[in-house]
Structure formats: C-alpha cells, structure tokens
N, C-alpha and C positions, 0 to 999 in steps of 0.2 A: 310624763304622759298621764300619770295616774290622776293627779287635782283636774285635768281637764273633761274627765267623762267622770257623772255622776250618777246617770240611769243608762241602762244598755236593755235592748231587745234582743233576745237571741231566739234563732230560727231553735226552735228544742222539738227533739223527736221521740226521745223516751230512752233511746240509743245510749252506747254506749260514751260517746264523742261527746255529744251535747249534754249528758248528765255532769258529765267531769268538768267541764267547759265554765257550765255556774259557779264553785266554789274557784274555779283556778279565776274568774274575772273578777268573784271580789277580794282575791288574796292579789292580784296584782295590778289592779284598780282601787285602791285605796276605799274597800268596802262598799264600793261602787253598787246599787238597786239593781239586781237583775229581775227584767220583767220575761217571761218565758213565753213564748209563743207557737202555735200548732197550728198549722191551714191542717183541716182534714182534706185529703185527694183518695181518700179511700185505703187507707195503710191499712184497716182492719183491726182484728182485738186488740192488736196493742193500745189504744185511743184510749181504753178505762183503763191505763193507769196512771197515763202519762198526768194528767193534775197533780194528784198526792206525790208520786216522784217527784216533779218537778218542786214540790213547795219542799219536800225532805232535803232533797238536792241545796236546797240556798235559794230558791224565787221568791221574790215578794208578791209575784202577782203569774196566773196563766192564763192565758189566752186559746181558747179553741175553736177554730171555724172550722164550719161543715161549707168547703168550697166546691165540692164536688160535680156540682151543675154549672157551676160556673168552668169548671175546668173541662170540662168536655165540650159544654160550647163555644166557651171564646178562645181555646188554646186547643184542643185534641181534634174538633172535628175541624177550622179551618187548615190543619197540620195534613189531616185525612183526605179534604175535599185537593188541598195540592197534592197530592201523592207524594209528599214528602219522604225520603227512607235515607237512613244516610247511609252512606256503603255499602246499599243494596241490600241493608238486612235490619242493621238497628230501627224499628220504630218511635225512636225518640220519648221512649216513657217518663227516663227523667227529668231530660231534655227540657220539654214544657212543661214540664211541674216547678221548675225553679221558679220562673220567673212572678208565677202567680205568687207560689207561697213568698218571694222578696217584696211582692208588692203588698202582701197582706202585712209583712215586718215593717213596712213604710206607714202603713196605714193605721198601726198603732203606736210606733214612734211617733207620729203626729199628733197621735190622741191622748199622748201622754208625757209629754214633751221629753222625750227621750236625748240624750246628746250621740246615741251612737248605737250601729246595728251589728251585732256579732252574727257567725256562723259557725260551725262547724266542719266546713268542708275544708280538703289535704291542701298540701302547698302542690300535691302530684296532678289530681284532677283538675276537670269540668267545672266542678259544679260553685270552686269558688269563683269563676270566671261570672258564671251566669249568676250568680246572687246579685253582686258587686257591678255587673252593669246595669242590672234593671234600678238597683239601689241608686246609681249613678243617674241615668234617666228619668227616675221619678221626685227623686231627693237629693241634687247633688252637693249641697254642703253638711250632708252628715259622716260623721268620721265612721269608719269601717274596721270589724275588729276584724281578725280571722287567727285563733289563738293555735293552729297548727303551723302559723309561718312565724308564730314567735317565741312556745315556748317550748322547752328541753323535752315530753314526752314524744319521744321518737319512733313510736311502736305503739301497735294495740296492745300488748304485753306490758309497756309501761304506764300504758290508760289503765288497764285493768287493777295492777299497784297501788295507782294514784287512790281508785275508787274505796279500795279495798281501806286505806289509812284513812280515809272521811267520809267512811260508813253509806257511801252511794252504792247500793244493789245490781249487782249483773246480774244476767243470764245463766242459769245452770244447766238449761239444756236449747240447743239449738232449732225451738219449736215456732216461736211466733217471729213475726215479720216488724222491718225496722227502717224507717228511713234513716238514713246515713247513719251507720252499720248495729248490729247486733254481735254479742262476744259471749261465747262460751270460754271454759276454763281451759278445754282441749281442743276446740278449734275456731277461729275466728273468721267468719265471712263478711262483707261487705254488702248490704243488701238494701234495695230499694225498694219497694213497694209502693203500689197506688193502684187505683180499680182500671189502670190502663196497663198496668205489667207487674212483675216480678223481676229484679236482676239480681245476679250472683255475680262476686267477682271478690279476689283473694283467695288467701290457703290453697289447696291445692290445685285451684284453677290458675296459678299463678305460672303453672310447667304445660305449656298449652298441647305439648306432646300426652297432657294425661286428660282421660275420655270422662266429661260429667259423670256422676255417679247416681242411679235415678231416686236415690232416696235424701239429695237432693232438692229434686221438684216438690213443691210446697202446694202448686196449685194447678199444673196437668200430669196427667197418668202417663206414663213413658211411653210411646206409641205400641210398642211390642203389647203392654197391658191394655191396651183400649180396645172395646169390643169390636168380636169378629164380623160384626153387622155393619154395614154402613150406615150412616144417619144423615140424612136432608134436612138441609134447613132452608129459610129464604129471609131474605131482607127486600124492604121496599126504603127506596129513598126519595126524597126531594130536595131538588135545588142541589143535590149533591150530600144532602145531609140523611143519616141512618133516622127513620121513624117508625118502622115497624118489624117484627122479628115474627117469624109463623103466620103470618097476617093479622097479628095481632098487634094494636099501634102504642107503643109506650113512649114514658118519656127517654131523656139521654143517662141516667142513672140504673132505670131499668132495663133497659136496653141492651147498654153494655154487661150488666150486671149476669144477663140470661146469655149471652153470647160466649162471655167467659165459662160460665159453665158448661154451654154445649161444646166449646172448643176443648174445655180441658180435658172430660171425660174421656175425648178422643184422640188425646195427645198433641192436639195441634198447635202449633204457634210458637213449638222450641227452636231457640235463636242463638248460636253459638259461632263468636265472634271473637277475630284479633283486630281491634278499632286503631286509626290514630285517633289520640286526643288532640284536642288543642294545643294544649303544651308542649307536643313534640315528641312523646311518646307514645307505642306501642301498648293496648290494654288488654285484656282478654276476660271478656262477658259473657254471661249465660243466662238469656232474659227465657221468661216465660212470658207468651204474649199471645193466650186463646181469644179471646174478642177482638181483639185490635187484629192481628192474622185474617180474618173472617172478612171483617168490613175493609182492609187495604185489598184485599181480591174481590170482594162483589165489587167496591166502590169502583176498581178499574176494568170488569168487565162492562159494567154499564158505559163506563167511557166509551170504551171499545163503540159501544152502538151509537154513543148519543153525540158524539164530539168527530168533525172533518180532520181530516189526514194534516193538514197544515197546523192547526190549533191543536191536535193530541200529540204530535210531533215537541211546536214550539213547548207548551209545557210539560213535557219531560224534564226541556234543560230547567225552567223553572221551578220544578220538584227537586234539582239536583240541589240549584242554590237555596232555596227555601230550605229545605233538610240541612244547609251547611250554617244558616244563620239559624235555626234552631239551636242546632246544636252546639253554635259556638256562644249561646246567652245571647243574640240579637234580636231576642223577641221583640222589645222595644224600638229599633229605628228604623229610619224613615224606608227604608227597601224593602223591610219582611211588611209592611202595611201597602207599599204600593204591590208588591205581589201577592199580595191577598186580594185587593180590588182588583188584579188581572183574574186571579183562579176565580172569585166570585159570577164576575161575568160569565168564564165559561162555566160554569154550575146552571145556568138558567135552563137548561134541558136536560140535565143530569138528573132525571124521573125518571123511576119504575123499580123493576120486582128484577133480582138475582136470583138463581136457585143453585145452592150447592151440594156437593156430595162430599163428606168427612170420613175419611177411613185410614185409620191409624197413623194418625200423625200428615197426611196428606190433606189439599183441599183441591177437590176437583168441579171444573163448571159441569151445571148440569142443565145449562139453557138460564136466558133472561129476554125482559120485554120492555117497550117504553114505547108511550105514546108519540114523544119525538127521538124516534130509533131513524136514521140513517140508512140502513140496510133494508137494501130495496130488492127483493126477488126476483122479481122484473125485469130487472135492469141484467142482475147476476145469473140468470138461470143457463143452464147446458142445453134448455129444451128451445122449441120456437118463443120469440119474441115480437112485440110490433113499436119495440124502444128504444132498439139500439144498433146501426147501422156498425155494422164491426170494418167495412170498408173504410172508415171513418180512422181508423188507427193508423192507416196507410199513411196519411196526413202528417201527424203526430207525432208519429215515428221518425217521420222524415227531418219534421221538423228538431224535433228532442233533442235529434243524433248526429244534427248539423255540425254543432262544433267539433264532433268525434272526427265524424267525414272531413272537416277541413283540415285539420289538425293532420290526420295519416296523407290527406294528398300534398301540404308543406312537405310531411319528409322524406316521401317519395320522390319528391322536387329536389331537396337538397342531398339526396344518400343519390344522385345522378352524379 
C-alpha cells in the first residue's frame, strides 16, 4: 500500500489524534507528503497554534480556512430552519461540521494533487462515517486513509506514548478546546468544538450513572451559577433564517456569536445524552449548546404562529429524518437536498420577532409576532364574535366521527 499514496491531506485539528497521525502516515507510507489541513468552524484559541504544530509535527504544508459563514449558512441554519434534533436533544454540532470540513480536504486534494485523504476519527464513531461519504460524493476515486482502523495505538494513553518518543507536544492541562480530542496527562476527554457547540465525551463520562461535573463546562455557567435575574432577549427572523438579536441586525457570525454568550452566562443550552451512534452503539455526550438552544426555541415558536396544522404536523416527521441524515454523514445526497427544498418552501412566512425569558438554565416564551401570523383573535376569542358560527361544529362533528359511529353499530350488530 505504501508506493501507491505519495501525498495525503489530513483533516488536522491541533489535537491530540491528528498530531500523531502525521509522523505515523509517513512511517507507514513510505515518507509519503503530509499536507495538513484546518476548515476553521470557530474551534477558537486553539487555531494560532495549530500551523507551527502542524509543520513540527511532520507537514510540509497547512492549510487554514476561516469557514465559518459558510457553515452557518449553508449547513447550521438549513439544519435549524428544519427543526432538525436527533433524539430530541442532540443539535447536531458535529454532525454538520463534518461534512464541510471533508469537502474543504477535497478541495485541496484537488489543488494539489493529492493521492489520498486521511482522518482522524475512531473505528467506534460517527465521524469517520461522515468524513468518508461526503469524500465519497465529492471525490470518489480517492483512496481514504483512517489510521485508527489500522494501526496498533489502541488507546489515548498509547497516542500519548507514541507523542511523547517523536517529540509532538500535548496538553498539560485540560484548558483549551479541540476538535477531535484534546489529552491531558491525568485525564483525557474527547471534545469537539465549533462556534455552534461544545461536546464532551470520554473519561468519566463514560459511567453514565456519574453526574457532569461543572467545571467541566468550558463555555456556559452551570445554571445554579447564572444570575438570579432573568434576562430577555429577542430575535427576528426571515424566511426562517436568525437576522437580528435585540433589534439589532447582524450577520450569521455575529449573531451567533452574541447569542452564545447571552445563553452561556445563563446556563442555557446543557445537553446530556445516551445517543445510538451509527454504528450500533450506545454514546454518552455532554454538549454545551447556548446559541444554538435559543434559536431552535424562538425558531419553533415562530412556527407555531406562522405555519397550518397540516404543514407544522407533516414536517415534524421531516425534522426527524433530516436530523437522522445529518447525523448519519448524509449531508450530500439526494433526500437531505430534496427535504431542504420542502423546509425551504415552508420558511416563506417564517417572519418576525421571538421574545424570550432566560433564567437559569431554562428558556421561557415570552410572546412573538409576524406579519403572516395565523392566529387570529377573531376567530379564537371566548367573547362575542361576528366570524364564527359555532353551530357549524355540529356538522363536523358528525361527520369526523362517522367511521367511530359505524364501526360501534357493526358490533353491536354482531355481539347480538
């Protein structure tokens, strides 16, 4: 295998995985060019290091894009405008990060005529699933490495070893954030980051009988700590998409950016879960997710007013399987684009202003408005009306509960 790949892209994070990953592809790649590569999605301070790591590491070349506008528009808010969730809890942070950042590893294996695209992610997870189809969809005759399904480090305790004998640098203390994981000396966690979440997962979150511990949370205050005040916010949307926070109109960078912090400050948006993966296993997560939290509740209040009983019905189930092809790396085919142009459509009246209440850890409605709102007074009120003939239900009724009616007088007929 090794005379056949000559240059390799690898998804590189700064992490622990991906640092070790360089020297072990050209010890068993036949010195093979590792070119290193980093979509920024908002991981944070860790970004000024990851260059000079990576070049100390074994790369001949790094790559860094700032994707971040791009990943909130064309992958976080179409995920949002379906109401996507999978299991009723995960909002999908990683989820849609994969796929971009595999297509940015495409996108410079082209530009450099690479023979093959590595990763970093387990033989146990997700995320090597979603690398490797979108890679599969955009590129599909490039060979695919994924050197946790091939070589003998069987443990992050054996990654750390490896590092330790070819002078790659870890973590000595468990402070900054890492996609695909970060390793202290005394404990190792798994963690994801992007300016749409935080996830934990490993170490002692691995006995799911044992309760987070809140220090922890890297980027919301444990709700117990969040002030005894409540605090209101609002959002305005169009077309189903977030454009302003306080009535103030920003883009999707800053947007999210302030939402995160008004959620964190107030604990909101901790997410703690036993997921199936893909693969057939049982997981157990603990995302922080303040902004994201915010806008999946105003965005489905607004529904509430702007969307008929039939259409906020049918895409529910829509939301179920859109969240299940996220999550299973189906960004790319042809079902998650034709149910994007179904959620699209309905967005076209998905306008106006949320207004909520934040108080410790909760998020509470606190009223919304929309020019094409649904909810009609009128129509609804307990007082006098001149709109609505309530005799009229008599009809309705009748009719609704025909098949009941015919149904009970069969078996009355037959219990003779």
């Amino acid at each position: 295998m090794a005379d056949k790949v000559k240059k390799v892209v690898l998804a590189y994070s700064g992490g622990l995985d991906t640092s070790v990953i360089i020297p072990w592809l050209k010890e068993h790649y036949d010195g093979c060019e590792v070119i290193a590569c980093c979509a920024d999605v908002g991981q944070g301070d860790e970004l000024s290091v990851v260059h000079d790591k990576a070049l100390k590491s074994g790369a001949s070349k790094v790559y860094i894009e700032d994707v971040k506008e791009e990943f909130l528009k064309e992958y976080v808010w179409p995920t949002l405008k379906a109401g996507a969730v999978y299991e009723d809890k995960y909002l999908l942070g990683t989820s849609f990060a994969r796929p971009l950042i595999a297509k940015k590893l495409v996108e410079v294996a082209k530009k450099e005529g690479a023979d093959a695209i590595a990763h970093g992610a387990t033989g146990k997870g997700n995320d090597q699933v979603r690398f490797e189809l979108t890679v599969k969809a955009l590129a599909p005759h490039i060979k695919l490495i994924a050197p946790w399904r091939e070589w003998d480090l069987d443990s992050r305790s054996a990654e750390i070893e490896y590092a330790k004998k070819h002078g790659i640098p870890i973590a000595t203390e468990n402070k900054t954030y890492s996609m695909i994981p970060i390793a202290t000396e005394n404990k190792t966690y798994s963690m994801d980051r992007n300016i749409w979440h935080l996830s934990h997962e490993g170490s002692d979150l691995e006995d799911p009988a044992n309760e987070p511990h809140d220090s922890m949370f890297l980027i919301s205050k444990a709700p117990q700590e969040a002030p005894d005040k409540p605090e209101y916010v609002t959002i305005d949307f169009e077309k189903g998409e977030p454009v302003a926070v306080n009535g103030k109109k920003l883009g999707p960078v800053e947007l999210l950016t302030e939402l995160n912090e008004i959620g964190a400050r107030n604990g909101v948006g901790i997410v703690d879960i036993c997921e199936n993966r893909l693969v057939g296993m049982k997981s157990r997560g603990v995302y922080e997710n303040p902004g994201g939290s915010i806008l999946y509740y105003a965005h489905r209040e607004l529904e509430y007013l702007c969307l008929d009983r039939m259409t906020y019905h049918f895409k529910q189930h829509v939301g179920v399987r859109f969240g299940e092809l996220v999550y299973d790396g189906m960004w790319f085919c042809q079902l998650r684009e034709a149910l994007s142009a179904f959620v699209d459509s309905t967005q076209q009246t998905v306008t106006g202003q949320v207004k909520l209440k934040l108080y410790k850890g909760s998020i509470i409605s606190a009223g919304s408005a929309s020019p094409y709102s649904l909810y009609s007074k009128e129509f609804v009120t307990f007082e006098h009306d001149d709109v609505y003939n309530q005799a009229d239900a008599t009809g309705f009724i009748n009719l609704f509960g025909l098949p009941l009616q015919v149904r009970a007088l069969m078996q009355e007929k037959a219990d003779k």
